[in-house]
FISEDO-233818 format. One record per residue: residue in one letter; x, y, z of N, C-alpha, C in turn. Coordinates in pm, whole numbers, padded with zeros to 5 digits, always signed. Atoms other than C-alpha are relative to their C-alpha. Layout:
<atoms>
AXYZXYZXYZ ...
</atoms>
This chain:
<atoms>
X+00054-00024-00134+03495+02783-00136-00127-00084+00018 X+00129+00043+00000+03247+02549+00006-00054+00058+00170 X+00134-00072-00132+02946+02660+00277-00044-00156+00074 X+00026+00096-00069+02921+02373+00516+00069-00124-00019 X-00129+00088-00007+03141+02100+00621-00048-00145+00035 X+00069+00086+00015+02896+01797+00634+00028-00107-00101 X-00042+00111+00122+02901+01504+00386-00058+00060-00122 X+00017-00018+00129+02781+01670+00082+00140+00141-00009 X-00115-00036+00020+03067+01917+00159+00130-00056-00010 X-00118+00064-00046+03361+01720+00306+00030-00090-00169 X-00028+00061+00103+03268+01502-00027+00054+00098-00136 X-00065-00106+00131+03294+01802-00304+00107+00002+00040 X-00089-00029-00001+03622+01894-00132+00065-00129-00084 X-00099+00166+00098+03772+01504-00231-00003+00033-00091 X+00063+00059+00122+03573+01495-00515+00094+00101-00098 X-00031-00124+00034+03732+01856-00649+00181-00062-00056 X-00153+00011+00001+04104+01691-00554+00016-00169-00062 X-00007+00153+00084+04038+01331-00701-00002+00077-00142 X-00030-00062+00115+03987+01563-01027+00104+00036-00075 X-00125-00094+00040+04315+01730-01025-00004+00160+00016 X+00079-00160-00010+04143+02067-00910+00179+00038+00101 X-00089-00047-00045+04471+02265-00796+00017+00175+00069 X+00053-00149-00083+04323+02561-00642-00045-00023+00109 X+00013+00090-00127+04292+02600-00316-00153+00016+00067 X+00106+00037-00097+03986+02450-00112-00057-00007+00126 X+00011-00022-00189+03836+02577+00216-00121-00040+00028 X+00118+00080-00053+03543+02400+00388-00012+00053+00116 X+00065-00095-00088+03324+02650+00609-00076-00093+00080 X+00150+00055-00091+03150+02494+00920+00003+00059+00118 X+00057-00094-00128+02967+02584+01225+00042-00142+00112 X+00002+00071-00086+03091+02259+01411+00154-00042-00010 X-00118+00024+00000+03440+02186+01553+00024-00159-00035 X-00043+00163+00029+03654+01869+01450-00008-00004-00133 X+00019+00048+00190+03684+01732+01050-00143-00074-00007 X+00108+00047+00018+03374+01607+00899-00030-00135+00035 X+00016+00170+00008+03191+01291+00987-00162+00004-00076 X+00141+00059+00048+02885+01082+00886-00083+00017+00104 X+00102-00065-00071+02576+01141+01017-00115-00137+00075 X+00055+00086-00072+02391+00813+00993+00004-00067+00134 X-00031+00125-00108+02558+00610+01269-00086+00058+00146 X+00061-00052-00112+02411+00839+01502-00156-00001+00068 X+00152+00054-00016+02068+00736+01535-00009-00107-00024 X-00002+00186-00008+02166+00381+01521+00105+00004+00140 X-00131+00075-00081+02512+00237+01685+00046+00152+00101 X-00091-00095-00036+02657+00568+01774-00125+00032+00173 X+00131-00033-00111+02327+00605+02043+00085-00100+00130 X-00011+00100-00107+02435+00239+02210+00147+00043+00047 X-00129+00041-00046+02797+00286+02252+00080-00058-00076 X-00061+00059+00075+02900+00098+01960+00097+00054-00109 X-00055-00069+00106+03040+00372+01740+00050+00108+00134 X-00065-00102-00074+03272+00659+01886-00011+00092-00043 X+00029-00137+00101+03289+01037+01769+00097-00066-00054 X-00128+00011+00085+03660+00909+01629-00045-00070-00134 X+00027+00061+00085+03475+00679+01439-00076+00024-00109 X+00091-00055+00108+03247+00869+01237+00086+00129-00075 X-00056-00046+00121+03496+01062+01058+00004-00047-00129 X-00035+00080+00198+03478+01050+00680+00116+00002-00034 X-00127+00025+00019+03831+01107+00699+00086-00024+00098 X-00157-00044-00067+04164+01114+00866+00013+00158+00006 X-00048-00113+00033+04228+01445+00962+00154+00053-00077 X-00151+00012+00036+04546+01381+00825-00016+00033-00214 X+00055+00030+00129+04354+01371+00467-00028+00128-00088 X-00046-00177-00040+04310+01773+00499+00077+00023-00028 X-00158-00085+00031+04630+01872+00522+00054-00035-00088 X-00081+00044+00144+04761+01627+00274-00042+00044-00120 X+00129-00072+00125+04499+01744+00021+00019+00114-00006 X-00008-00118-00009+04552+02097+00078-00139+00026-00002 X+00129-00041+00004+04188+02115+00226-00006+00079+00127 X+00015-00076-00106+04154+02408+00459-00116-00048+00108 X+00128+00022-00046+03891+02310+00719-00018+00195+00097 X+00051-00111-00060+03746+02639+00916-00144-00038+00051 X+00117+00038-00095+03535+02523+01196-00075+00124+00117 X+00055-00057-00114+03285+02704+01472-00030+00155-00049 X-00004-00182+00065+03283+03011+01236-00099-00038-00113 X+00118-00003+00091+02969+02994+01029+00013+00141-00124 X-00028-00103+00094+02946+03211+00689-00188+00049+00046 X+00133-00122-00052+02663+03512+00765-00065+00063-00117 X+00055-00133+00110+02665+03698+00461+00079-00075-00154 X-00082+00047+00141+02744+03610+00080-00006+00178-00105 X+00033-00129+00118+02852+03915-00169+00073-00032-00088 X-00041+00026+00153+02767+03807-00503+00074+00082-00059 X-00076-00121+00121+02902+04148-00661+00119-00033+00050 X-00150-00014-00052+03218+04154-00471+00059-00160-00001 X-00048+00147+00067+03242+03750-00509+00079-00014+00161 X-00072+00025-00149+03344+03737-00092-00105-00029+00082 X+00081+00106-00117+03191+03541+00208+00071+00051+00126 X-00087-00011-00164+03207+03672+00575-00081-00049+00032 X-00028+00118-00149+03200+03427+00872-00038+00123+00111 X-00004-00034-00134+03070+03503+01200+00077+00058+00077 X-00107-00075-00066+03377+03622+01324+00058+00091-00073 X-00069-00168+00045+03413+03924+01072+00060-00017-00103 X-00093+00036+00093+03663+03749+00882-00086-00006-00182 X+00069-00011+00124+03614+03786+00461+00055-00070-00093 X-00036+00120+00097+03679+03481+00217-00006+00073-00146 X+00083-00016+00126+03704+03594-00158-00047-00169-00016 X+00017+00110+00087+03597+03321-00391-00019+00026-00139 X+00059-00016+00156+03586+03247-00751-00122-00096-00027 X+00140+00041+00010+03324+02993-00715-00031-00061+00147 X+00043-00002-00143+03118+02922-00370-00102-00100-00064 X+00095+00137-00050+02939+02587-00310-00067+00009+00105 X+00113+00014-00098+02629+02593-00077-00011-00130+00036 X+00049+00146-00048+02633+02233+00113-00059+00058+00182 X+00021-00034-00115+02465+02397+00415-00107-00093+00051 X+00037+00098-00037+02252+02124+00465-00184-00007+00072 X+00171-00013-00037+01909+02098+00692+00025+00017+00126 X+00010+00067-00154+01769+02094+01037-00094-00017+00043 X+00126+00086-00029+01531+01963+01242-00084+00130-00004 X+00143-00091+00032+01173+02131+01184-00024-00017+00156 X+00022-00015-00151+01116+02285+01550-00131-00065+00039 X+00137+00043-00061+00835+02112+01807-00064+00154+00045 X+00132-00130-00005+00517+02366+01787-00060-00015+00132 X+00082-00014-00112+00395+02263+02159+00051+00056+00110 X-00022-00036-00106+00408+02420+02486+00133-00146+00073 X-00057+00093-00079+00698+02255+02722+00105-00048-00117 X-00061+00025+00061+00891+02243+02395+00188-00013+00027 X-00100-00079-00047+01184+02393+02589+00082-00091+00109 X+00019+00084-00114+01167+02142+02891+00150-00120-00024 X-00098+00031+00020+01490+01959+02961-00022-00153-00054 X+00134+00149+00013+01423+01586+02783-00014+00018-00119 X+00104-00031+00166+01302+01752+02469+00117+00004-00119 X-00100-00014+00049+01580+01651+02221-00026-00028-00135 X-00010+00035+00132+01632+01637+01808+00073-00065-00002 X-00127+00067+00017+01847+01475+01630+00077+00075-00125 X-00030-00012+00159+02057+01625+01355+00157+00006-00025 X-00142-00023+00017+02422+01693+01472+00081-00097+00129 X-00098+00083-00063+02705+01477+01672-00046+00015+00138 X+00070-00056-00138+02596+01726+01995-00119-00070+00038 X+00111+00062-00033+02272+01620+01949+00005-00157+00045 X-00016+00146+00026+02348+01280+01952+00063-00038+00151 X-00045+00014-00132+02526+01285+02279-00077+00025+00040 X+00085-00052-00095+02286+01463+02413-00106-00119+00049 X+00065+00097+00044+02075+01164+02323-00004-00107+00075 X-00010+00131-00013+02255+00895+02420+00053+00022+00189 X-00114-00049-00193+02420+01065+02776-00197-00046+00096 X+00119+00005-00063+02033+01078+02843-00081-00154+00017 X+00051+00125+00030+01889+00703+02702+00053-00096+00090 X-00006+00087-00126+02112+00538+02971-00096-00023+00116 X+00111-00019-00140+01847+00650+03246-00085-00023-00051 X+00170-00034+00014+01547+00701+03069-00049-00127-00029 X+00051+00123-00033+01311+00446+03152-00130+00011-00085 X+00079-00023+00138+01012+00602+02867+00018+00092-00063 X-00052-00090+00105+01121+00730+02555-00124+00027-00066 X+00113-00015+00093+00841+00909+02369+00081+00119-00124 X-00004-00027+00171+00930+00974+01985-00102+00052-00060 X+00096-00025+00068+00761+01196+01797+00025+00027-00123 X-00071+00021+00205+00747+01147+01396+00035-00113-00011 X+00009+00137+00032+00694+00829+01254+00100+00007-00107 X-00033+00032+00105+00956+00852+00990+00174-00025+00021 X-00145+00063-00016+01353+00750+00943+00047-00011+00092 X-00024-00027-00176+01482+00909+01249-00068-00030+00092 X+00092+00076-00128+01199+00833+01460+00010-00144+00007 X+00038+00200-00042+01172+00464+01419+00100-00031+00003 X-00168+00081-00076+01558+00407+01434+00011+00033+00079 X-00006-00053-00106+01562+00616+01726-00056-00145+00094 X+00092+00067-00088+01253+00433+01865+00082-00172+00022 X-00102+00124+00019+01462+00082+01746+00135+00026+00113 X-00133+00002-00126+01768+00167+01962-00058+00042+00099 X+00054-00035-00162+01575+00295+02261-00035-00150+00074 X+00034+00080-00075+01407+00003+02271+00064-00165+00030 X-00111+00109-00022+01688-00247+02241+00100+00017+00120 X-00170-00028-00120+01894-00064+02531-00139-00016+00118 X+00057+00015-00163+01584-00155+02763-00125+00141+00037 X+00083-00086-00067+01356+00118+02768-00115-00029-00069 X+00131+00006+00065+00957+00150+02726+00000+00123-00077 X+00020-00075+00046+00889+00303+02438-00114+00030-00100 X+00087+00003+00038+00645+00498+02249-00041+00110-00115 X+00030-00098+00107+00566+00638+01897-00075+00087-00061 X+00117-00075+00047+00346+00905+01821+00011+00094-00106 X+00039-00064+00142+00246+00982+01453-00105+00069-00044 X+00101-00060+00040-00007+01267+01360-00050-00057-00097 X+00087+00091+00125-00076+01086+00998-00043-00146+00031 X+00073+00142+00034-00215+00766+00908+00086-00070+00024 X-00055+00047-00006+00006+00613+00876+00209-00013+00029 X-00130-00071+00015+00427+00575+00957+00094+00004-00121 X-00050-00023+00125+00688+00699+00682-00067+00023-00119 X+00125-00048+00095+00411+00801+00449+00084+00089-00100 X-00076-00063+00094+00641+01050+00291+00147-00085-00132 X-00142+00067+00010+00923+00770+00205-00094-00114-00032 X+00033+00178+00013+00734+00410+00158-00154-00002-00020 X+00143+00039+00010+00451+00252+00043-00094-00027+00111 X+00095+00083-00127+00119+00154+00252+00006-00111+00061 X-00056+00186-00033+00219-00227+00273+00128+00046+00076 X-00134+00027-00072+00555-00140+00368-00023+00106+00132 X-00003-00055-00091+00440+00138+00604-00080-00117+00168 X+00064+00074-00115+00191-00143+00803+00127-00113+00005 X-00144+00090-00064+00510-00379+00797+00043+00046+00103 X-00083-00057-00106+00724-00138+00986-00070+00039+00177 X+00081+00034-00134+00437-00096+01220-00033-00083+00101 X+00021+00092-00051+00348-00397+01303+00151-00073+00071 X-00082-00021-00089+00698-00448+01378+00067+00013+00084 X-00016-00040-00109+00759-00247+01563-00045+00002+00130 X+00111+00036-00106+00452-00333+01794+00060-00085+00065 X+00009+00165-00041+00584-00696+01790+00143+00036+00082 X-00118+00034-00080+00903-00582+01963+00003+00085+00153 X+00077-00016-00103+00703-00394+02200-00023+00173+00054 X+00002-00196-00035+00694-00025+02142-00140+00027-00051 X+00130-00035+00073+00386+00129+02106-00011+00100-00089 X-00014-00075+00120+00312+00294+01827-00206+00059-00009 X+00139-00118+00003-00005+00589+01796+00004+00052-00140 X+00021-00037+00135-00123+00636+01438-00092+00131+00000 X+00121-00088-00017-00346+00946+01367-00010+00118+00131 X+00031-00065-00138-00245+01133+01717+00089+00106-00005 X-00163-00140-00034-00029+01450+01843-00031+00002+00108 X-00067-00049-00164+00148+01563+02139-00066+00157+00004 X+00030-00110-00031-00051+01883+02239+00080+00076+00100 X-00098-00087-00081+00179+01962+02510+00137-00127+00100 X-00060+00074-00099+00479+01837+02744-00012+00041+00135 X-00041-00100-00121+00507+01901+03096+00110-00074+00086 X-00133+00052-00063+00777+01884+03338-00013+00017+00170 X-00044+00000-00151+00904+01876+03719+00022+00132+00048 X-00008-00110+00002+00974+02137+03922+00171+00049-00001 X-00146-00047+00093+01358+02119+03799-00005-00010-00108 X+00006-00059+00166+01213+02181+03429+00037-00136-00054 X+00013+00129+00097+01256+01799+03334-00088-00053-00036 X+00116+00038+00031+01019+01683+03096-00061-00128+00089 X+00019+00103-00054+00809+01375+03265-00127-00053-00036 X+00137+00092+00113+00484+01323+03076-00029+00076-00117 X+00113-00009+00160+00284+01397+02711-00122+00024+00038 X+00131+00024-00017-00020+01500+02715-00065-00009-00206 X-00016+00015+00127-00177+01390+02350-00196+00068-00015 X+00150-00014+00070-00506+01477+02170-00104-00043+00055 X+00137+00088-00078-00826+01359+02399+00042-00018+00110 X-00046-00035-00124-00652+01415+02684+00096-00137+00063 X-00142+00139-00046-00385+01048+02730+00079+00112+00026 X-00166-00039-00055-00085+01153+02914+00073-00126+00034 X-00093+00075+00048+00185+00964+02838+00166+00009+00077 X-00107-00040-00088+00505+00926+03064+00088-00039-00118 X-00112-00024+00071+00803+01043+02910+00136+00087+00059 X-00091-00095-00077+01126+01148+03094+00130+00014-00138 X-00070+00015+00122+01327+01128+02711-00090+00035-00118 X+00071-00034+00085+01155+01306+02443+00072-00021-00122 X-00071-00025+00121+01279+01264+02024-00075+00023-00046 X+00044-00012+00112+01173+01467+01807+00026-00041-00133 X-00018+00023+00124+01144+01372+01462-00101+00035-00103 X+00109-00078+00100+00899+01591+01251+00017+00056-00120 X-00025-00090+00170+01087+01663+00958+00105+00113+00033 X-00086-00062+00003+01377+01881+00872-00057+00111-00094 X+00028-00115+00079+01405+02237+00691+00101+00018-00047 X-00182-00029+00084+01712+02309+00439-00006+00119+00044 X-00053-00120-00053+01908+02572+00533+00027+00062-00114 X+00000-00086+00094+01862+02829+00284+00008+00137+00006 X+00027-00202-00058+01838+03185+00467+00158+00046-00053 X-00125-00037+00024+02241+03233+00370-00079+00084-00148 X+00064-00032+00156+02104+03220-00023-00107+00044-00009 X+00131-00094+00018+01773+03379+00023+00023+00139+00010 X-00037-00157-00024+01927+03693+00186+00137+00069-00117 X-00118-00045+00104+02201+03686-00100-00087+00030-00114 X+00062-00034+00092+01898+03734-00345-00006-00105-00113 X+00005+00107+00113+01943+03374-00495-00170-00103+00009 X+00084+00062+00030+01666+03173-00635-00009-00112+00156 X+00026+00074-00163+01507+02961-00307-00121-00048-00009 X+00156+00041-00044+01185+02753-00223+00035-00186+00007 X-00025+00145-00097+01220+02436-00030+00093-00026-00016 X-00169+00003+00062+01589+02467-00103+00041+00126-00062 X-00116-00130+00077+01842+02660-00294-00054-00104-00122 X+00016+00095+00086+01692+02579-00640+00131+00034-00136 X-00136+00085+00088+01977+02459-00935-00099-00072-00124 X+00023+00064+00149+01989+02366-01279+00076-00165-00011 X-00096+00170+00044+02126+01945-01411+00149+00061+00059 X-00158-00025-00065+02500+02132-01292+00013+00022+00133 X-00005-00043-00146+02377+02239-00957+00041+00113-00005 X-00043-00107-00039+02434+02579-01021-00173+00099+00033 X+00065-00068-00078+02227+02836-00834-00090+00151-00122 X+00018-00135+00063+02035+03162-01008+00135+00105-00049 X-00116-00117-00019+02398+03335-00973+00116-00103-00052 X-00113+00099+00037+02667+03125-01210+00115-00066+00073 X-00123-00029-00108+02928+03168-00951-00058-00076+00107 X+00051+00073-00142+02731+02968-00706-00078-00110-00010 X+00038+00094+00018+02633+02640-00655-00078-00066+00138 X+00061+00050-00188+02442+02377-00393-00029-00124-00061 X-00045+00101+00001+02478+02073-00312-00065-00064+00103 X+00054+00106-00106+02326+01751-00099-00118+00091+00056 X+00222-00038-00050+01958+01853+00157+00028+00106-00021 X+00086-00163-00035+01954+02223+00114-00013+00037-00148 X+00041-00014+00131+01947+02164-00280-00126-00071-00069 X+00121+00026+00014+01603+02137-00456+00045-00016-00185 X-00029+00011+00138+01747+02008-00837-00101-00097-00089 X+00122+00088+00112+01546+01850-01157+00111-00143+00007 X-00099+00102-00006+01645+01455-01178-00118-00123-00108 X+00116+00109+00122+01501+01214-01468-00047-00081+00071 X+00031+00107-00135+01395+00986-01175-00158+00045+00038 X+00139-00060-00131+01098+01221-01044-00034+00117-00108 X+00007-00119+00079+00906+01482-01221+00039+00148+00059 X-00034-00128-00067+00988+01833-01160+00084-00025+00048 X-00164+00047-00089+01265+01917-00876-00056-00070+00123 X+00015+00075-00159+01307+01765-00542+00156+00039+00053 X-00113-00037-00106+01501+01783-00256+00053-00144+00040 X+00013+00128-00083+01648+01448-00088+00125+00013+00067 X-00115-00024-00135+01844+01421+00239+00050-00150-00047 X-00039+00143-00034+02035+01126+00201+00144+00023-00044 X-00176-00024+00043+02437+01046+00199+00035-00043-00200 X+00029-00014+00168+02369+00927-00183-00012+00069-00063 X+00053-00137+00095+02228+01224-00335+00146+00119+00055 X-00097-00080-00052+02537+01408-00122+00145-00065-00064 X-00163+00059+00113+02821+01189-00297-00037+00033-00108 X+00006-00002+00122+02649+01210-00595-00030+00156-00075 X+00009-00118+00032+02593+01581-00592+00183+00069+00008 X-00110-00009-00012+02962+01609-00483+00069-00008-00157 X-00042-00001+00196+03103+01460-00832-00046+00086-00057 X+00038-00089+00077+02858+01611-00995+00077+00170-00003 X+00021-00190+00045+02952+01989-00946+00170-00021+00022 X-00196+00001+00062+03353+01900-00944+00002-00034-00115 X-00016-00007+00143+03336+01768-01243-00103+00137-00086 X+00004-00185+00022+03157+02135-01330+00088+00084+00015 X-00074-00087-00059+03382+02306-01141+00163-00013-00090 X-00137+00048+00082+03720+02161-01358-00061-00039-00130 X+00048-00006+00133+03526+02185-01661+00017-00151-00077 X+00018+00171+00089+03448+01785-01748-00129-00004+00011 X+00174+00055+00014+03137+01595-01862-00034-00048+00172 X+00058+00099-00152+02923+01532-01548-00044-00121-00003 X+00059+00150+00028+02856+01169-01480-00126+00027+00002 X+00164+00038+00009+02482+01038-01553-00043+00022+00131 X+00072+00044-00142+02241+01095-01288+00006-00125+00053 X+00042+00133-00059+02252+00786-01061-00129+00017+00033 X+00082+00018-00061+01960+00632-00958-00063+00043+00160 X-00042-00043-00119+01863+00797-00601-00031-00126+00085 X+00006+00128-00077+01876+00498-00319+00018+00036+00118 X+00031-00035-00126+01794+00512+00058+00021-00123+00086 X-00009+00120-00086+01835+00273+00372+00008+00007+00093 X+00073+00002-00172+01703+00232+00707+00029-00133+00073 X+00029+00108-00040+01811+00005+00964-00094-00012+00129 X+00119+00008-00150+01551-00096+01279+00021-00121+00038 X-00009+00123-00063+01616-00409+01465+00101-00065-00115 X-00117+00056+00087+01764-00652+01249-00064-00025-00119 X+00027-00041+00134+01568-00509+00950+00107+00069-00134 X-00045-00049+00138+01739-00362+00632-00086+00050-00049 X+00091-00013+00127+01514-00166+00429+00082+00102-00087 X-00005-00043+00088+01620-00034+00138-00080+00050-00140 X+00085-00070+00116+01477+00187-00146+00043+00081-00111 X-00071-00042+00158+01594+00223-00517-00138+00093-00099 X+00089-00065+00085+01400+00514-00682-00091+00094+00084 X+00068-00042-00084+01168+00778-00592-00181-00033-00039 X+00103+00075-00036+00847+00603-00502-00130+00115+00019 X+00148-00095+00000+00639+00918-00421-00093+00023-00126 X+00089-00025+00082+00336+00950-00629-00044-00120-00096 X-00015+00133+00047+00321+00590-00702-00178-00059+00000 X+00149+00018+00003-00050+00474-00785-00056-00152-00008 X-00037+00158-00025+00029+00052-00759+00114-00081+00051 X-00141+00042-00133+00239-00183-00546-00075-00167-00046 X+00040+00151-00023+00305-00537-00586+00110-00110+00148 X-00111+00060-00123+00464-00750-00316+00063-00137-00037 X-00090+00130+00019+00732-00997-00400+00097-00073+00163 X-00034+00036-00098+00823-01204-00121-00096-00087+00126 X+00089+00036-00131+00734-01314+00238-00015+00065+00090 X-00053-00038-00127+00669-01061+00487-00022-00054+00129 X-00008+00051-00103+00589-01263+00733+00159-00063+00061 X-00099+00070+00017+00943-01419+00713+00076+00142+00064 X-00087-00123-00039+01110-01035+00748+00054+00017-00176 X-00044-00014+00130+01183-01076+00338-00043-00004-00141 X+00095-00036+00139+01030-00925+00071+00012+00147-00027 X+00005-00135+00059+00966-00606-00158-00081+00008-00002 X+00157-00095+00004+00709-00349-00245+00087+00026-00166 X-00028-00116+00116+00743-00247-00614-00106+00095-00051 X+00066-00151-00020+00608+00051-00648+00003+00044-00174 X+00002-00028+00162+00448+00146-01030-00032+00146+00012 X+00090-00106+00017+00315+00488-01174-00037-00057-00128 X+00079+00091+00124+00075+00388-01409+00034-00145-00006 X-00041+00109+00021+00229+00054-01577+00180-00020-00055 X-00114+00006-00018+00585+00133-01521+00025+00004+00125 X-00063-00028-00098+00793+00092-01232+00098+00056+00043 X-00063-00117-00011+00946+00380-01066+00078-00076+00158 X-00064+00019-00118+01099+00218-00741-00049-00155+00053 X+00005+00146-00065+01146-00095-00501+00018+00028+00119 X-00075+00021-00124+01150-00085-00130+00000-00149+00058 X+00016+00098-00046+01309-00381+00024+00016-00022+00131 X-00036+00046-00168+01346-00577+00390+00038-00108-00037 X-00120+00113-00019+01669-00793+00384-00034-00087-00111 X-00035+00059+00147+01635-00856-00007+00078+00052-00063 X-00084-00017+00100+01923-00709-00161-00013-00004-00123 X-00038+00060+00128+01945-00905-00462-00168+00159-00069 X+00095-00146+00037+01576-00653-00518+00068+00098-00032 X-00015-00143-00053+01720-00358-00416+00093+00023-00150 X-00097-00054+00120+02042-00385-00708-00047-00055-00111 X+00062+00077+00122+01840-00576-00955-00099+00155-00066 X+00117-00130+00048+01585-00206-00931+00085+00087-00099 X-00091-00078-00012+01898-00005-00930+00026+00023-00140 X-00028-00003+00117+02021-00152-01264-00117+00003-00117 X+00124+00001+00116+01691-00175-01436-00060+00154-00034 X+00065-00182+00005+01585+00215-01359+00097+00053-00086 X-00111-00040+00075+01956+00290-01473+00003+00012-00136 X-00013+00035+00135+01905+00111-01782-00118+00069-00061 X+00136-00033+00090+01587+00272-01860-00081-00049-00063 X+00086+00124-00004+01442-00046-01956-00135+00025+00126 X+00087-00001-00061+01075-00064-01882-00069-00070+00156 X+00006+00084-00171+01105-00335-01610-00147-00107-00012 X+00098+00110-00069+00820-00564-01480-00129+00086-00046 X+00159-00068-00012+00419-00496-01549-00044-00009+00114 X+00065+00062-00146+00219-00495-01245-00074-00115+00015 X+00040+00089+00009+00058-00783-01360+00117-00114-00013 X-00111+00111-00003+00388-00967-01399+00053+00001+00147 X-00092+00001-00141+00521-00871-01043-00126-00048+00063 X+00117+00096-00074+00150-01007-00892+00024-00099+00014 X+00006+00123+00009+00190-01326-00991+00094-00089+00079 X-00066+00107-00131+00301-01596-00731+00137-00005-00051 X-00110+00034+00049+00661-01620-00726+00067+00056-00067 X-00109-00085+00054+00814-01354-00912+00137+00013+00077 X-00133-00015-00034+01112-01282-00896+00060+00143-00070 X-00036-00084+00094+01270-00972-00965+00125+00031-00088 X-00168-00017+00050+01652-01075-01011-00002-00049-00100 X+00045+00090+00089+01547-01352-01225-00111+00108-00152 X+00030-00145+00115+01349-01055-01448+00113+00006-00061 X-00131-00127+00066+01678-00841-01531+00025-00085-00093 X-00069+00085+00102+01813-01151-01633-00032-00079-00128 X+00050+00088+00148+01602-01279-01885-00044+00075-00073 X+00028-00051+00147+01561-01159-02246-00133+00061-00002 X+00121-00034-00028+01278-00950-02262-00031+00107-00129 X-00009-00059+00110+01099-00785-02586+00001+00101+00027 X-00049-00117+00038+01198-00488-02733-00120+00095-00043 
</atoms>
């Protein structure tokens, strides 16, 4: 039995039947239709370029052949560990012999007045996303709030379909949680140069609206008001954990899990953003939203679940597109205390490698590849990698590294 029908679910189900798992598999969600991907939707899927048909991860045809139950629009309410059964919103009662948690995240609500105001939209599900894009045809200023993944691709497709737009970040700086300082004033500058404005250091104290309840300006910190008939939020998400908190399972910024992904309660597991697991990559646990950590949590707990060795942790890896940027990021970079820059950014192509102490724990790149899988395999290998004094120096290279003989 899995709890949410998203990509860290839709993937365990495969992952379960690529095994040889011959028991049968039902995939619980709160949204009609078979699973899709999530990215496209804050890129292509905004302009017109992607369809809902197209963001299926499967064929619905892939289901039935598989013997994968889907059960849509019926959300699970209640979990009973003793009795080992799951009721759904509609009453109905699932046993299970083992229950997978992929319930996933959602957007962290806007705290200001006028929050309500028609205009005022997230992003996190397909709905949303229409909602989004039905609206971005008209709207003539988009104001984004949250400088980080979602916001600045957002802000990137708003302002490629023609509208003025404008970013407002309470911190210092944008993506602060995700990227270095160098790479955060890249994306800034940027973004400036393509003509969105971007507010470092500020907040939206309130919205207000018309007198048919449509938002139509910002008012920010020091009193700017800011026209905005298209609001995106983007302030951060919250895993959905209240299922497993009220079941009495271990919880705190997630559903927390042992190296198998299993939960306080043997019988229960979690999987992709609403899981908070230990990973040789990062000290302690962490959480990470990304379709990577959701394939790779997938394997992982099928091969648990049919009693085989789990593959090695992969490396975790991330990727953002904005104009006709690429950035990519091999490793987790938080808590990183040196940065060297290989490349040109003036050009649009170069890295950040990112040390703790005099090892390097990550790479974010812009439209360097050859970086990005050169990090990939070097973190993998557990090989020490580059000094920060070797990645300074004019002209490094980091592909050219891997490849050469290096002492032991």
């Amino acid at each position: 039995m899995i709890v949410g029908a998203g990509q860290a679910g839709a993937e365990t189900a495969a992952a379960l039947r690529d095994r040889g798992f011959t028991g049968p598999v039902t995939l619980v969600g709160d949204e009609p239709g078979p699973p899709y991907g999530r990215p496209p939707l804050s890129k292509d899927y905004l302009t017109g370029g992607v369809e809902p048909g197209g963001l299926a991860l499967r064929p619905p045809s892939y289901y039935r052949d598989h013997g994968i139950t889907l059960t849509g629009r019926d959300p699970a309410v209640e979990i009973d560990r003793d009795g080992q059964r799951l009721t759904l919103a509609s009453g109905r009662e699932l046993p299970y012999a083992a229950l997978v948690l992929a319930t996933g995240a959602r957007p962290r609500p806007l705290p200001v007045p006028g929050a309500g105001l028609a205009g005022v939209l997230a992003l996190r599900s397909l709905e949303d996303a229409t909602a989004i894009r039905d609206r971005l045809a008209d709207a003539r200023d988009v104001l984004v709030i949250g400088g980080g993944f979602i916001g600045l691709e957002v802000a990137a497709t708003a302002r490629r379909s023609g509208a003025r737009v404008t970013v407002v970040e309470a911190g210092p700086r944008l993506m602060a949680r995700a990227v270095s300082a160098p790479m955060s004033a890249f994306l800034a500058g940027h973004h400036r140069e393509q003509g969105v404005r971007v507010l470092l250091g500020r907040e939206v104290t309130a919205l207000r609206g018309d007198a048919a309840g449509r938002c139509r300006v910002a008012e920010l910190d020091g009193g700017e008001r800011v026209p905005a008939d298209l609001v995106v939020a983007g302030i951060g998400v919250l895993p959905n954990c209240s299922l497993a908190a009220a079941a009495g399972l271990a919880v705190g910024d997630g559903v927390l899990v042992d190296d198998r992904l299993r939960t306080s309660d043997r019988a229960v597991y979690a999987v992709g953003d609403c899981a908070r697991f230990p990973s040789p990559y990062a000290p302690g646990r962490l959480r990470l939203e990304s379709v990577r950590n959701a394939v790779e949590h997938a394997r992982r707990v099928a091969a648990v679940l049919c009693g085989d060795t789990p593959p090695p942790a992969a490396v975790p890896w991330f990727w953002s597109e904005q104009y006709a940027l690429r950035l990519q990021i091999a490793g987790i970079t938080q808590g990183h205390d040196r940065t060297a820059v290989a490349g040109d950014p003036a050009a649009g192509r170069f890295s950040v490698l990112c040390f703790r102490g005099e090892r390097l724990v990550g790479t974010e790149s812009v439209n360097r590849p050859a970086d990005h899988m050169a990090t990939r395999r070097l973190l993998e290998s557990g090989a020490p990698g580059p000094a920060p004094a070797d990645a300074e120096r004019p002209g490094f290279d980091l592909k050219a590294f891997t490849r050469s003989p290096q002492p032991v």
